[in-house]
N, C-alpha and C positions, 0 to 999 in steps of 0.2 A: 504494500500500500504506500502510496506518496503522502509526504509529509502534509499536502496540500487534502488528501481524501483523508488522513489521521485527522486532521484539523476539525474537519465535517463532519467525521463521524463521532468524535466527544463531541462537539455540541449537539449536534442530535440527540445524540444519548441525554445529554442534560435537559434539552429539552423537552422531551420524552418524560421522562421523569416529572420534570415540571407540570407537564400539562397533564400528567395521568392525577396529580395531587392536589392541583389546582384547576381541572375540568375549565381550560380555557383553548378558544377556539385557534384555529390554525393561525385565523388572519388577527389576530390579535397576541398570541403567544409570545414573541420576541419584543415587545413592548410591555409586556405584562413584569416579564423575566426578568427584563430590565428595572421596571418599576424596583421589585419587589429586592432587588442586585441595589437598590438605594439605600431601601432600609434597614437594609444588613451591614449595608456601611455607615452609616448614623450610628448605625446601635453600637459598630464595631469599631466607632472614633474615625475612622477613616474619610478622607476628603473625598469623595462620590463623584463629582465633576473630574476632580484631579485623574482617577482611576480608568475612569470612560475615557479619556482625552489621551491617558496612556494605553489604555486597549486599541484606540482609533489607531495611536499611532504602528503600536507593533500589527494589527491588521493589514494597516498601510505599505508596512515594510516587508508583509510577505508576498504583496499581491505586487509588487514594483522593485523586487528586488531582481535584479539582472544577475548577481552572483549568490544562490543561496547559502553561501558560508558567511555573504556579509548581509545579516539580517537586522541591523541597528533602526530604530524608528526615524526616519528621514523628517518627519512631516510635522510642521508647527499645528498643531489646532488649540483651536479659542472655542468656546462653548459661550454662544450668547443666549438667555434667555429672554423673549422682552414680557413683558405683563403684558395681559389685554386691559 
């Protein structure tokens, strides 16, 4: 299996899980997951935006990386949220 099918297949699996414990819908699931990936980090002191923003990046770096030995997060992201 490629490191790229490893990848998809743990989150599957997590998801899987997820949505058989929390009976949520396909097209909703990966926002839910996400949600619920907040309050685990609140509860757990951890900066939540900070975390996403470094998952964005290592996601980034595997989908744009041209040498897969060099898989460093390349990618600035900023997390804006605006109020309505």
């Amino acid at each position: 299996m490629t490191d790229k099918a490893n990848h998809i297949s743990w989150g599957a699996e997590a998801v899987l899980v997820f949505q058989r414990r929390r009976r949520t819908g396909d097209e909703h699931v990966i926002a839910d997951l996400i949600c619920d990936l907040g309050d685990l980090a609140d509860e757990r002191g951890l900066d939540f935006l900070k975390e996403v923003a470094r998952g964005f990046g290592h996601w980034h770096a595997e989908h744009n990386a041209r040498d897969r030995g060099n898989l460093r997060p390349d990618a600035l992201v900023k997390i804006k949220i605006k109020q309505r």
